[in-house]
C-alpha positions in Angstrom: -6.7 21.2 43.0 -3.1 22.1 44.0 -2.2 22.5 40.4 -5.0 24.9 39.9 -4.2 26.8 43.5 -0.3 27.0 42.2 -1.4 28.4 38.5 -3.8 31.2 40.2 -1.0 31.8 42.6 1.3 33.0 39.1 -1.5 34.0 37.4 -2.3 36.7 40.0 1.1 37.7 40.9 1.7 39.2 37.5 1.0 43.3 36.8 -1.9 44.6 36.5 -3.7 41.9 39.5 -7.4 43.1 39.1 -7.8 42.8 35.8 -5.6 39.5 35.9 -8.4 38.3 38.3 -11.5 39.2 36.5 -10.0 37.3 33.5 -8.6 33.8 36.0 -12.7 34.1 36.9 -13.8 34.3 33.5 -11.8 31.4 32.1 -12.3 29.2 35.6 -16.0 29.6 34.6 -16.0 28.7 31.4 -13.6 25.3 31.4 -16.2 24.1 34.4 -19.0 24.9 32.8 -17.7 23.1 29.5 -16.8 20.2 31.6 -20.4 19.9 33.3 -21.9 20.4 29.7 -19.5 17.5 28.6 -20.1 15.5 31.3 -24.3 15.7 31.4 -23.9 15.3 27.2 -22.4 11.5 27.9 -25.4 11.3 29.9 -27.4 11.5 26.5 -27.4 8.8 23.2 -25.0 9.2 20.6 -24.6 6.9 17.3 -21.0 6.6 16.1 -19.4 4.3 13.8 -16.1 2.2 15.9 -13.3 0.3 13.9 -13.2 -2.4 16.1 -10.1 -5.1 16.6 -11.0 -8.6 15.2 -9.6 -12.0 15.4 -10.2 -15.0 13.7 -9.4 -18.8 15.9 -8.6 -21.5 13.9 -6.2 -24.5 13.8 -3.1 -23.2 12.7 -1.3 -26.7 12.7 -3.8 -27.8 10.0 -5.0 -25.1 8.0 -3.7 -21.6 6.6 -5.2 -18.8 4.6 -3.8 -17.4 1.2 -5.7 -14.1 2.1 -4.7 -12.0 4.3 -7.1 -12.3 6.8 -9.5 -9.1 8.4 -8.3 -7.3 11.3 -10.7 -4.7 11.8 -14.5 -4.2 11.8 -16.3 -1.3 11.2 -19.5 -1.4 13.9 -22.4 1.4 13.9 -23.5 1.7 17.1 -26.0 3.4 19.5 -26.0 4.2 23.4 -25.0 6.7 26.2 -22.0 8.7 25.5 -20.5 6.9 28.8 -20.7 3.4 27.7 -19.2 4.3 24.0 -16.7 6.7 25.2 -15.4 3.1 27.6 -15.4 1.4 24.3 -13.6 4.1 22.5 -11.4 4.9 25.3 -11.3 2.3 27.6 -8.8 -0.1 28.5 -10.7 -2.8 28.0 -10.7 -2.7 24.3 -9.8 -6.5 23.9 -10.5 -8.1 20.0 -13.6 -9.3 19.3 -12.8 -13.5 18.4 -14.4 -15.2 15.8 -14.9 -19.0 15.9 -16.7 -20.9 14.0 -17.0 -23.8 11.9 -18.9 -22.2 8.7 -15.7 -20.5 8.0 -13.8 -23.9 6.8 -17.3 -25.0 5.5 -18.8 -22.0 3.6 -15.4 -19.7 3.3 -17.2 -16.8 4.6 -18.9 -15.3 8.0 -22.0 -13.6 7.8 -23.1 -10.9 9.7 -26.1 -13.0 11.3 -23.2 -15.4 12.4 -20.8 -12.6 13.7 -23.6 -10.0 15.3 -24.4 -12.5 18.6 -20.7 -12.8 19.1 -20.5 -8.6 19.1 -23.4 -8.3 20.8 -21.6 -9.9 23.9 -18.8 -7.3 24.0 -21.2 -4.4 23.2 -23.1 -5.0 26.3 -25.9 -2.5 26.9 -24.7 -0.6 23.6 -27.3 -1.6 20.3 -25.4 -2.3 17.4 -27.3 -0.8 14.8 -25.2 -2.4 11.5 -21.3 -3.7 10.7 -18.9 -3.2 7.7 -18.1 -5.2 6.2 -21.4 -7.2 6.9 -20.1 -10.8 5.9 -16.3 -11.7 5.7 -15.0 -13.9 3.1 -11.8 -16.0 3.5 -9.5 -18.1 1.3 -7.4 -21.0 3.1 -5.9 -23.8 2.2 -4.4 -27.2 4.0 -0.8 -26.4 5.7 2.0 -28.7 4.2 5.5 -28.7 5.3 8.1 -29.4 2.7 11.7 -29.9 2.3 13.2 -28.9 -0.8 17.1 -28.9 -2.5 18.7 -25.3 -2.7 19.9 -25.0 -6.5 23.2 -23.1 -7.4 23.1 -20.6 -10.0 25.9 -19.3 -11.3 28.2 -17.6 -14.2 31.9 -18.5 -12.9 35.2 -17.2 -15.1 38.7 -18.7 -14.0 42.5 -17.2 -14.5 44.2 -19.8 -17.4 44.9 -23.4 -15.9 42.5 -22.7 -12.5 38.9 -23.9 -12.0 36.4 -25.7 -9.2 38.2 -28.4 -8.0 35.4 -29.8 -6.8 31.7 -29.1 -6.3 30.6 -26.2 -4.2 29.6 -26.6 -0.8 26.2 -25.4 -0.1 25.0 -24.3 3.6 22.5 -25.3 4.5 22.4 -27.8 0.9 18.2 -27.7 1.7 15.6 -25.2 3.2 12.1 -26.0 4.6 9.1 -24.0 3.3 5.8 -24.6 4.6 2.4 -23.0 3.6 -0.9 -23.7 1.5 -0.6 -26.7 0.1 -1.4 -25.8 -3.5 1.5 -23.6 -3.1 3.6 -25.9 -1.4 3.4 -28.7 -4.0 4.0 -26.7 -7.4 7.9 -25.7 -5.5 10.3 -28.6 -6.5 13.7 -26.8 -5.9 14.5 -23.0 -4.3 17.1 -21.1 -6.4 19.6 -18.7 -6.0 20.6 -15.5 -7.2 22.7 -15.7 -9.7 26.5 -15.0 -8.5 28.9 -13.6 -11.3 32.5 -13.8 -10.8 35.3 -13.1 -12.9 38.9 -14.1 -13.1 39.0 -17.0 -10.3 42.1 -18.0 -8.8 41.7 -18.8 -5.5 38.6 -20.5 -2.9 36.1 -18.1 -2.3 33.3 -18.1 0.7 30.0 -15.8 0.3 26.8 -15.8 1.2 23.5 -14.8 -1.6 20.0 -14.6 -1.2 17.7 -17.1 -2.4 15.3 -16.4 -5.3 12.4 -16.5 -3.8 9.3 -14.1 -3.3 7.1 -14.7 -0.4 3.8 -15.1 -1.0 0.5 -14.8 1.2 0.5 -17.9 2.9 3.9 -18.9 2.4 6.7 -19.1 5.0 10.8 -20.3 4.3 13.1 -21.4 6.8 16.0 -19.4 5.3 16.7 -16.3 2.6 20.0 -16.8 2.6 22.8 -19.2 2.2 26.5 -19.8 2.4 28.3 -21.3 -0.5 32.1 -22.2 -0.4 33.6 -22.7 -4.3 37.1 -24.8 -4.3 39.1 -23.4 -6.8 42.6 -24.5 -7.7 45.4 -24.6 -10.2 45.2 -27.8 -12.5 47.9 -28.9 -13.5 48.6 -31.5 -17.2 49.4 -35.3 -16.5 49.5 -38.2 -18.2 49.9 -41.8 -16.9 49.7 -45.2 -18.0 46.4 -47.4 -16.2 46.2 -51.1 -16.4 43.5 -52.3 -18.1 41.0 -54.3 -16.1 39.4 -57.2 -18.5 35.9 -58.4 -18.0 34.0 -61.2 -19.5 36.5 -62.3 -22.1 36.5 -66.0 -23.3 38.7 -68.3 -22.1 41.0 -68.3 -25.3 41.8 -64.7 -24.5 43.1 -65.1 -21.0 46.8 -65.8 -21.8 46.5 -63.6 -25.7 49.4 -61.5 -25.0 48.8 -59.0 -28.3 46.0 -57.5 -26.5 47.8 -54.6 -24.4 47.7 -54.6 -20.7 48.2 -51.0 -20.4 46.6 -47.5 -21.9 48.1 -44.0 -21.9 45.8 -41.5 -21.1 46.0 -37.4 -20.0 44.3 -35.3 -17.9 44.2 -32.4 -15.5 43.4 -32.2 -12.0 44.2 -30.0 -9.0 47.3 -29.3 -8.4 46.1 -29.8 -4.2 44.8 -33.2 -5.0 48.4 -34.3 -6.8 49.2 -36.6 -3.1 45.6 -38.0 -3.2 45.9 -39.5 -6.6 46.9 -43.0 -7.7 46.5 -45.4 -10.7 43.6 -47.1 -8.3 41.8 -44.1 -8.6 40.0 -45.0 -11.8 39.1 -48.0 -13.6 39.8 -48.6 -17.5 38.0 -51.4 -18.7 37.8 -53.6 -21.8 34.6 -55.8 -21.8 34.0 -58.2 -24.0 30.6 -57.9 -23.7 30.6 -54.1 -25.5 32.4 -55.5 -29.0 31.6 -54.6 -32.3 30.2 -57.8 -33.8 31.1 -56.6 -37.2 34.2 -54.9 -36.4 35.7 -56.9 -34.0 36.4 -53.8 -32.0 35.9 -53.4 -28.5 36.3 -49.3 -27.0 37.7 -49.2 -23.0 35.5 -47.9 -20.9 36.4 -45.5 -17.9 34.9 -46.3 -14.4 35.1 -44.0 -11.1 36.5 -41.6 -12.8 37.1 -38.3 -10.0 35.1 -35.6 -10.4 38.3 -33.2 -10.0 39.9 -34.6 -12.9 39.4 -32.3 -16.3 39.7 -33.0 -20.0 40.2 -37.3 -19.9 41.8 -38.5 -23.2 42.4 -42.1 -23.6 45.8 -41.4 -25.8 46.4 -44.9 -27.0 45.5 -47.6 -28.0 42.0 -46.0 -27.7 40.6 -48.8 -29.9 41.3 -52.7 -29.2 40.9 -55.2 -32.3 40.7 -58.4 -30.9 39.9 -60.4 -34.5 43.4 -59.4 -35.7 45.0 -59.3 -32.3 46.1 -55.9 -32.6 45.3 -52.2 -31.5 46.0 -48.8 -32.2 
């Protein structure tokens, strides 16, 4: 009421005051006689069409759908304008909830199954039809699953550098969880491929994962850091004791069959201090010889992973018939 006093009191105090006030009566008469029309129509039935909120309840610890599930319904309805315009309007709006058992046992709600649930939020309104009139629903068992992040890559190093040692992935493992006819056919996530050129030094980054979610389907991460050790290797040769094994007796104090082997190799120039001749085994086993060549090959054992290019330089072959080797 003051607003209306306060615009009359402007309207009337512009020029020409008579004719301002014939047309303040005019239009004062007409928006309350709309608004009584208005109001005595809500007195009357009206049939509309509502999109209504829905919500389905279920166990989400146990189950989940591969559809995505309806979140509207489309409900005819009939009643006075005041008790639709609420429903339109009002702030008591809430989703309509759908529970029930035939959805896990038949995949779908029909409307006989849905229409007493409605019926109990549409109270004193007639619901004439809804739309969709049955619901269908695809779901599937949950499953929770751990799987190993594979590492792809196209790596390119400077001369004499390369990984020194396998590259650290975090986290190494990621935890999807979903349907489980999804769930199961995923063995291993992958990631996008990294390209890099020219290496000379470690390198941290961090790449996406190769995976597209899917309806249903949920992953603990979509990225991960990977840390590549990259060093200069540098040649070396040394000379490793061979360890014997299984031998006959008559061999133990044979001194034509060599105690040592030469053998080359690269390896990281960082790991030079960590290295010793216990780092690796060479072996000669008696049980591996050549029956018809009297021959027996050495055999390395715990080999580093940082070491390159092994070569067993000599004697690479041991002849034990005529006590001798080359």
């Amino acid at each position: 009421m003051a607003l209306l006093k306060s615009f009359k009191s402007i309207f009337l105090s512009l020029p020409g005051s008579r004719q301002k006030k014939d047309i303040f009566a005019f239009t004062l008469c007409f928006f309350v006689a709309t608004a009584f029309w208005f109001l005595n129509r809500l007195n009357s039935n009206f049939t509309t069409t509502l999109s209504y909120p829905l919500e389905i309840s279920y166990d989400r610890e146990s189950y989940t759908f591969t559809r995505k599930l309806p979140d509207k319904l489309n409900v005819n309805i009939s009643g006075f304008g005041w008790k639709i315009l609420d429903k339109m309007y009002g702030f008591h709006k809430e989703p309509l909830t759908l529970n029930n058992e035939s959805i896990f046992r038949n995949n779908f709600l029909s409307a006989k199954e849905i229409m007493p649930v409605l019926n109990q939020s549409f109270n004193e309104i007639k619901i004439n039809s809804i739309s969709p009139d049955t619901l269908y629903f695809s779901f599937d068992k949950r499953l929770v699953r751990k799987v190993p992040v594979i590492l792809s890559s196209s790596l390119e190093f400077k001369p004499d550098f390369g990984l020194s040692g396998d590259p650290r992935v975090f986290p190494d493992s990621v935890i999807i969880e979903g349907a489980s006819s999804m769930v199961n056919q995923i063995k291993s996530i992958h990631t996008k491929k990294i390209t890099k050129n020219n290496l000379h030094e470690d390198f941290t980054l961090e790449v996406k994962l190769d995976f597209q979610e899917k309806q249903g389907i949920k992953i603990s991460h979509t990225t991960i850091k990977i840390h590549f050790p990259i060093d200069e290797f540098i040649e070396q040769k040394k000379q490793i004791r061979f360890t014997r094994l299984n031998f006959p007796e008559q061999f133990s104090s044979d001194s034509t069959i060599p105690e040592f082997c030469n053998v080359g190799f690269r390896m990281p120039a960082k790991k030079l201090n960590e290295f010793s001749s216990d780092s690796f085994r060479l072996i000669l086993d008696y049980r591996f010889i050549d029956p018809e060549k009297q021959i027996i090959l050495p055999l390395v054992e715990h080999l580093p992973g940082y070491i390159h290019d092994f070569t067993i330089i000599n004697p690479s072959i041991i002849n034990v018939k005529d006590r001798n080797y080359r």
